[in-house]
C-alpha positions as semicolon CSV with decimal commas, in nm:
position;residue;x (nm);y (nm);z (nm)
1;X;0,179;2,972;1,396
2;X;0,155;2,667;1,202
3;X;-0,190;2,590;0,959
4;X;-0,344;2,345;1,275
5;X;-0,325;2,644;1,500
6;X;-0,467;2,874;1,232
7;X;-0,781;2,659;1,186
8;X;-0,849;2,648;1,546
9;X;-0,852;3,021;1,578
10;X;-1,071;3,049;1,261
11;X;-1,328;2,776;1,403
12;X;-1,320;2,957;1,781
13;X;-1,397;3,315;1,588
14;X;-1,659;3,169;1,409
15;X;-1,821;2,990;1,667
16;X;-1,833;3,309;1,902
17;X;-1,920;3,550;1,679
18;X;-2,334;3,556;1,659
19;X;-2,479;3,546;1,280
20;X;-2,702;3,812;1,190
21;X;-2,704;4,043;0,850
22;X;-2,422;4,291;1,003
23;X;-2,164;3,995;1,100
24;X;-2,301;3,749;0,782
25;X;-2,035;3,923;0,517
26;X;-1,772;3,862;0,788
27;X;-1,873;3,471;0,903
28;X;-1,829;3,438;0,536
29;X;-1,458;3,553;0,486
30;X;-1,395;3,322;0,790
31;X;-1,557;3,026;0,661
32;X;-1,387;3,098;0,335
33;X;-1,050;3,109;0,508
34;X;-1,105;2,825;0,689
35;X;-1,224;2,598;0,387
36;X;-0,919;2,719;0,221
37;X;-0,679;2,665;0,503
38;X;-0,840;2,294;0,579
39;X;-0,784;2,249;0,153
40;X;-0,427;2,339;0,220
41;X;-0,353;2,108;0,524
42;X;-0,494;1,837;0,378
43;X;-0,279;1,858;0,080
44;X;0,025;1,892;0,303
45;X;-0,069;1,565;0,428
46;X;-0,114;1,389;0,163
47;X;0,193;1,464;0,030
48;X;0,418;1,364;0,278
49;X;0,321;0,998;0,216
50;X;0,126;0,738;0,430
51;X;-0,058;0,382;0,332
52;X;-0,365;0,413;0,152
53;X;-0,659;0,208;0,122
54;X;-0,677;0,136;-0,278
55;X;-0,974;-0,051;-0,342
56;X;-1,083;-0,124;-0,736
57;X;-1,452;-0,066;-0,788
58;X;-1,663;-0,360;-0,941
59;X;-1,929;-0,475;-1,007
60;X;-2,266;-0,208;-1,100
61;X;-2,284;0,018;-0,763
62;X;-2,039;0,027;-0,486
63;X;-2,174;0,029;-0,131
64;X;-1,975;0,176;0,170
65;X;-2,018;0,050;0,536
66;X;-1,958;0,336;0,757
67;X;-1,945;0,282;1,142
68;X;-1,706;0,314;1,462
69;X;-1,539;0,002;1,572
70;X;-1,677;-0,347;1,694
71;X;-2,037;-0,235;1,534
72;X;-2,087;-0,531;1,338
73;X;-1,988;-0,424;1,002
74;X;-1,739;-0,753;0,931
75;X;-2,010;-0,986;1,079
76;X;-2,288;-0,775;0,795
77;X;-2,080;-0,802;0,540
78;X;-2,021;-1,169;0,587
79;X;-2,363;-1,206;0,604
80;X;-2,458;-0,985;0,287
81;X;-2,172;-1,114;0,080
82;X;-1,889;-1,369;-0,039
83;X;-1,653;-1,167;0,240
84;X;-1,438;-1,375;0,467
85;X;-1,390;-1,030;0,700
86;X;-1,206;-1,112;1,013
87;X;-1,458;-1,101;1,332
88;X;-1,300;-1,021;1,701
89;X;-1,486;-0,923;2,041
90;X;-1,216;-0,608;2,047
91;X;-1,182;-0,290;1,876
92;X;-1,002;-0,232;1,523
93;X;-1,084;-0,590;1,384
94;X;-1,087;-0,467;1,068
95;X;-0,741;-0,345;0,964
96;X;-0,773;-0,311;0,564
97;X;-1,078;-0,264;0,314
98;X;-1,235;-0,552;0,298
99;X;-1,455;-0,569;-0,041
100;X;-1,720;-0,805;-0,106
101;X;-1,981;-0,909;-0,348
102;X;-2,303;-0,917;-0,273
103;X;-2,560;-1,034;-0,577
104;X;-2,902;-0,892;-0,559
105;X;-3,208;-0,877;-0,813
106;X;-2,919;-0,980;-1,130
107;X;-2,689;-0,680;-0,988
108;X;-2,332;-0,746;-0,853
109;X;-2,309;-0,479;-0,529
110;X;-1,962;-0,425;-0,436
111;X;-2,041;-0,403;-0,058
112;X;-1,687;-0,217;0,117
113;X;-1,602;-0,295;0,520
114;X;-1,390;-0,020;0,581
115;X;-1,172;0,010;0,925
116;X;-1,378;0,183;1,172
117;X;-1,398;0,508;1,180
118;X;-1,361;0,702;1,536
119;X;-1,360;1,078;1,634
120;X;-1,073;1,261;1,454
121;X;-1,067;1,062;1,109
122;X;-1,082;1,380;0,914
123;X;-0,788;1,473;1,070
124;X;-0,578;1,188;1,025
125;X;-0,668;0,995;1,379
126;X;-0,644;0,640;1,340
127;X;-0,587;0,621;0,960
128;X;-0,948;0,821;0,911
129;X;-0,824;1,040;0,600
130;X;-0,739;0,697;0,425
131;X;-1,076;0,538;0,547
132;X;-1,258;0,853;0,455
133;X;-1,102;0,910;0,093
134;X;-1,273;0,526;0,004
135;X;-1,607;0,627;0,153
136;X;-1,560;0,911;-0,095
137;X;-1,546;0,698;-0,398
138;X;-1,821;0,526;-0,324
139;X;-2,222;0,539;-0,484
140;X;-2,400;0,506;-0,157
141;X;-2,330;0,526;0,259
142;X;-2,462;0,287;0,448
143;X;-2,455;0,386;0,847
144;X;-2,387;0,065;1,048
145;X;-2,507;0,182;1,387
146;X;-2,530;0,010;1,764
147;X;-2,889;0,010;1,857
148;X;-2,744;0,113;2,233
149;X;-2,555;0,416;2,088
150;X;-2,744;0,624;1,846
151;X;-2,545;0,898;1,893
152;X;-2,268;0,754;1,682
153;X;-2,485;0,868;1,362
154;X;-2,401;1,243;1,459
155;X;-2,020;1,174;1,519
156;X;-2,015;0,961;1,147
157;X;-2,227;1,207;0,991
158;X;-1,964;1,526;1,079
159;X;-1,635;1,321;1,029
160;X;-1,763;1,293;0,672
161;X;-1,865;1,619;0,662
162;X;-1,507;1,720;0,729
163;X;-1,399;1,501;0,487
164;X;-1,661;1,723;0,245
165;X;-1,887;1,392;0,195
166;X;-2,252;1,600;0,160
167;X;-2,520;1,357;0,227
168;X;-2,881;1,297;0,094
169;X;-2,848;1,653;-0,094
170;X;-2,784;1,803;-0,394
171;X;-2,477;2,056;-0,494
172;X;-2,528;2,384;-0,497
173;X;-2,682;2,509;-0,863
174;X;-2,420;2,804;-0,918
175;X;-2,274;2,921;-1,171
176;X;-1,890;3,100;-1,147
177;X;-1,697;3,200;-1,451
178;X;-1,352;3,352;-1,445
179;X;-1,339;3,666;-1,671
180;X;-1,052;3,933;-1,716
181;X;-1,209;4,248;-1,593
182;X;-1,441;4,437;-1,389
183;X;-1,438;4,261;-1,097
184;X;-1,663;4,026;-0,911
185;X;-2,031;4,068;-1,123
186;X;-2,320;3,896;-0,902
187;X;-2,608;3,790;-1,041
188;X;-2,926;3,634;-0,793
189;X;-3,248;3,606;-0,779
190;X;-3,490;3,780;-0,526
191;X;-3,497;3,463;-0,327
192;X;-3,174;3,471;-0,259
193;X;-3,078;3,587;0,096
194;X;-2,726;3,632;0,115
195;X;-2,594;3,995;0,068
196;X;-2,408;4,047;-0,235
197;X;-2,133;4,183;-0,081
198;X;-2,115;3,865;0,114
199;X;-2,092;3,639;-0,229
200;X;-1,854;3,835;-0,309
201;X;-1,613;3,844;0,003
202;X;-1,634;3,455;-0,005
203;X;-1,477;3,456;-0,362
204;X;-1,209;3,701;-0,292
205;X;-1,094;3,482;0,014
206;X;-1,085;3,205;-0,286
207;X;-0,890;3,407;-0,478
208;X;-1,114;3,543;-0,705
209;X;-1,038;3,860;-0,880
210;X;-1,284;3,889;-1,164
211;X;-1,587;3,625;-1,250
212;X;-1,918;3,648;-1,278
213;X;-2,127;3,464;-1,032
214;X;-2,476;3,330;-1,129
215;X;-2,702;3,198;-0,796
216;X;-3,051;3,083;-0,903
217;X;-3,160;2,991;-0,546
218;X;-3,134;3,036;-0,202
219;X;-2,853;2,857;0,018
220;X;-2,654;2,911;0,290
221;X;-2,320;3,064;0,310
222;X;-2,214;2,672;0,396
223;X;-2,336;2,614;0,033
224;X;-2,182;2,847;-0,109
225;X;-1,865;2,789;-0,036
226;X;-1,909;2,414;-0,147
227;X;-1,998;2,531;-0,454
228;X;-1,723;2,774;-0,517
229;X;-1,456;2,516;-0,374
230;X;-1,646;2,232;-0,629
231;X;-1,465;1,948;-0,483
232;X;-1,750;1,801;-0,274
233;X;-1,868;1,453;-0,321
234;X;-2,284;1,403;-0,277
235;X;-2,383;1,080;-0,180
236;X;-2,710;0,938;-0,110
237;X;-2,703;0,699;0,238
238;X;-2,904;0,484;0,449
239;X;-2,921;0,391;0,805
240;X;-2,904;0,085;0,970
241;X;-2,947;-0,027;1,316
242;X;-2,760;-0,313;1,409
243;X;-2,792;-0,553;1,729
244;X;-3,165;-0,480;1,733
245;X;-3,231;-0,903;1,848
246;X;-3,110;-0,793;2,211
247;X;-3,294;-0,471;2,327
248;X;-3,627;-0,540;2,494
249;X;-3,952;-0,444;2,341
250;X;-3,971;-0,172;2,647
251;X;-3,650;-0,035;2,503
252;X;-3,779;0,008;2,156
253;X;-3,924;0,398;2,223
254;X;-3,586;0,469;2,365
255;X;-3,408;0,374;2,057
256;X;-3,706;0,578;1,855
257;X;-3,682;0,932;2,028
258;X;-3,283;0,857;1,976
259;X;-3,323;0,806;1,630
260;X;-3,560;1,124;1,553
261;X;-3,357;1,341;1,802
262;X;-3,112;1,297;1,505
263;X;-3,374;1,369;1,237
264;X;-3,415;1,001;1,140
265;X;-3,750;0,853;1,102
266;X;-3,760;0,558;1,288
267;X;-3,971;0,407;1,001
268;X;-3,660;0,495;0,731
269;X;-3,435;0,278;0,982
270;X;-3,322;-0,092;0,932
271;X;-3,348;-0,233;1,208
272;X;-3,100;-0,549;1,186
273;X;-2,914;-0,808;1,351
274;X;-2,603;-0,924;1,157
275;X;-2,540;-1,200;1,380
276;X;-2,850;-1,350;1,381
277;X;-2,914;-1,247;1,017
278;X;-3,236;-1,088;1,067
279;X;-3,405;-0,761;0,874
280;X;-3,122;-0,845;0,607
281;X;-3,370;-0,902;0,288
282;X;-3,509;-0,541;0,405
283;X;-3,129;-0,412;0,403
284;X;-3,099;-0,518;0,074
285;X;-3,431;-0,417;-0,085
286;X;-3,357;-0,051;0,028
287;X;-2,981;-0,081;-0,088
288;X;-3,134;-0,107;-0,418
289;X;-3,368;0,140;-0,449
290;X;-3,106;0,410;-0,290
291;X;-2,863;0,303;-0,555
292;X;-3,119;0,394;-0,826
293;X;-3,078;0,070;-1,001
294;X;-3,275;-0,093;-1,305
295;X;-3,277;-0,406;-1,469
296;X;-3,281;-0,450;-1,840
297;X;-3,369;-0,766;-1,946
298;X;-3,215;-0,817;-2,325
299;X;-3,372;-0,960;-2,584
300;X;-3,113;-1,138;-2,778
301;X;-3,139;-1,255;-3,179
302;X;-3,192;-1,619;-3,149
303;X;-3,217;-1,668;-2,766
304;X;-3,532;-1,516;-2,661
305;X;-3,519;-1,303;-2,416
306;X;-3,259;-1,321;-2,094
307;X;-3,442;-1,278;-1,701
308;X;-3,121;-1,443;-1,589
309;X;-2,866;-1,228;-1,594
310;X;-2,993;-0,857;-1,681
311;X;-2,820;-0,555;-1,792
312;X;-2,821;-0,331;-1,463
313;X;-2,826;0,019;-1,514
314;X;-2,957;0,330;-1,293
315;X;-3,226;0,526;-1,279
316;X;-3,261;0,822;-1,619
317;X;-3,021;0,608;-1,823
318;X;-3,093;0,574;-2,162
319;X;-3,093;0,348;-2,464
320;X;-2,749;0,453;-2,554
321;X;-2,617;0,415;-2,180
322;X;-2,725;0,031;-2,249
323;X;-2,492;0,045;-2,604
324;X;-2,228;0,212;-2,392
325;X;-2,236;-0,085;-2,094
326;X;-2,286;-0,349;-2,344
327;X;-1,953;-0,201;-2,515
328;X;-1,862;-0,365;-2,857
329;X;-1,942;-0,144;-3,154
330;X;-2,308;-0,136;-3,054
331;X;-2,322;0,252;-3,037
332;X;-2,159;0,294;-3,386
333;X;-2,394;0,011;-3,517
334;X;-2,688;0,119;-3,412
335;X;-2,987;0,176;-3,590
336;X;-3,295;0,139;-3,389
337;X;-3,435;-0,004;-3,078
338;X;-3,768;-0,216;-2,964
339;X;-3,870;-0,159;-2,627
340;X;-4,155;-0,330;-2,432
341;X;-4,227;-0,295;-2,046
342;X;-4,293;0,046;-1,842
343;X;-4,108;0,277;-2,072
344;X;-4,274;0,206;-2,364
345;X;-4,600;0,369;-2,470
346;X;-4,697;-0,026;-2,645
347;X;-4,480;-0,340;-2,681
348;X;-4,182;-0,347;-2,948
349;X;-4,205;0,060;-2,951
350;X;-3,944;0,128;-3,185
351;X;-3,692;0,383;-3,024
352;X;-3,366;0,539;-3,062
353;X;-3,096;0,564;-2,828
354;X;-3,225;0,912;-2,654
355;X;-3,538;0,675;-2,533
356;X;-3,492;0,699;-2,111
357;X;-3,528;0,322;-2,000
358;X;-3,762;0,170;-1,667
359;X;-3,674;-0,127;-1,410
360;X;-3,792;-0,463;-1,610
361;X;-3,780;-0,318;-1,976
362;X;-3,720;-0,606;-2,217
363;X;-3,479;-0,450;-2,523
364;X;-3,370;-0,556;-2,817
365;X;-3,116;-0,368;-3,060
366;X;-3,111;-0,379;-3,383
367;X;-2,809;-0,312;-3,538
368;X;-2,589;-0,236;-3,863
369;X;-2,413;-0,603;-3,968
């Protein structure tokens, strides 16, 4: 029986057998065997060749466009950007990743038009596990959806899945340490409410001899295996609802109770029209914000301060992320910093490189000559 087989059974088992404490320990060991089997067929593939999609990142934040064919994606990203993306009335327009740039608030967004996804990407269908591994790379998802076909977001949303893309969440906090005796040792708090012997079982089926296991909170046994396999990629995304110029304003509720039947606030949606370039400035805006970005405007010796061009970092960096971007030898230079703006308690607070930095700070470093 060859490894495609094998995950078939495992997913039919799983998906008859009804979770409840008794079967829980033995879901897990399938899941387990299952993530481990998918791990190994995946690395089968990739071995035995194929084209990739090798796209260099630029730019401060990379952006991918995630939809099924004929969408709209090339005609957005024309639209967004300095793309020249081929444009067709016919599926698979887009054959290769098509990068562009597009330049919002000072910050260069590498925006990425990948070839459309469709139903069996994570397993290879139509080049998906070459689409896929770009999405992964990636600091944001944006979901290019037809406002007559809602139902795409649920297809997109489990082909990355598959492809162990984990949106809008955070990994798992847990804590596993190899060690050279005594077995599996679990430590979890109260909350917790997975069995131990369940914990364990998944990290035996991962090979797993002896380690201690810390979890601090509750999760699923989903969760838990993402965290013990700690190859997962979390990414933040947005949707989008493209075409919205030709549904009638009696269609509008339609599209709504679509969008929350798939747990999407109608209010979080863009509602769009790449053609006629419409609800694009909203796009943009709330491509920003998801990134996380910040703009640093510098205050340079001589030249007053720069609102042109700003230094664009994210959202928790810190003075010494700003030496790091700037490059040079400001970080070995440094001796202080004067900050005015939101992050500062009064202007030209003098800080050192620890100091966490807001959107609009004006800084100026002061440095060793």
């Amino acid at each position: 029986m060859g490894l495609e087989e094998e995950i078939e059974e495992l997913r039919e088992e799983i998906a008859e057998t009804p979770y409840n404490k008794s079967t829980e320990a033995h879901i897990g060991r399938l899941k387990a065997k299952l993530a481990e089997k998918k791990e190994k067929l995946e690395n089968q593939s990739s071995s035995g060749g194929g084209q990739g999609y090798a796209v260099e990142k630029t730019g401060d934040a990379t952006v991918a466009l995630v939809g099924f064919p004929s969408v709209g994606k090339s005609t957005l990203i024309n639209a967004l950007t300095n793309a020249d993306s081929e444009i067709g009335e016919y599926e698979f327009t887009t054959l290769n990743v098509n990068p562009g740039m597009l330049k919002y608030r000072g910050a260069n967004i590498q925006i990425l038009d990948v070839p459309g996804l469709i139903e069996g990407a994570a397993g290879g269908r139509g080049g998906g596990k070459e689409v896929l591994s770009v999405v992964r790379t990636a600091d944001l998802v944006v979901f290019v959806l037809s406002v007559f076909e809602i139902d795409q977001y649920e297809r997109l949303s489990h082909e990355l899945y598959e492809n162990k893309v984990r949106l809008d969440t955070e990994p798992p906090n847990i804590s596993v340490r190899k060690t050279h005796k005594d077995g599996i040792q679990v430590t979890m708090r109260d909350t917790v409410s997975l069995d131990e012997e369940t914990v364990k079982d998944v990290l035996r089926a991962h090979g797993f001899v002896n380690a201690d296991v810390t979890i601090p909170h509750d999760l699923t046994i989903d969760e838990l295996i993402d965290g013990v396999m700690d190859n997962r990629e979390y990414l933040p995304s947005i949707v989008s609802v493209n075409k919205a110029d030709l549904i009638d304003e009696d269609y509008l509720p339609t599209v709504n109770e679509d969008l929350r039947a798939h747990d999407i606030d109608p209010d979080d949606a863009i509602f769009i029209s790449a053609e006629e370039e419409r609800g694009l400035d909203v796009l943009k805006e709330r491509i920003f914000d998801a990134l996380g970005l910040i703009r640093i405007y510098m205050d340079k010796p001589g030249r007053g301060v720069d609102y042109e061009e700003p230094l664009v970092l994210r959202e928790g960096d810190t003075v010494g992320d700003a030496c790091e971007k700037l490059g040079g030898s400001f970080q070995e230079r440094f001796k202080f910093a004067r900050v005015s703006g939101p992050s500062a308690k009064h202007d030209e607070q003098q800080v050192g490189q620890s100091h966490v930095l807001a959107d609009e700070d004006v800084l100026r470093i002061v440095a060793r000559k």
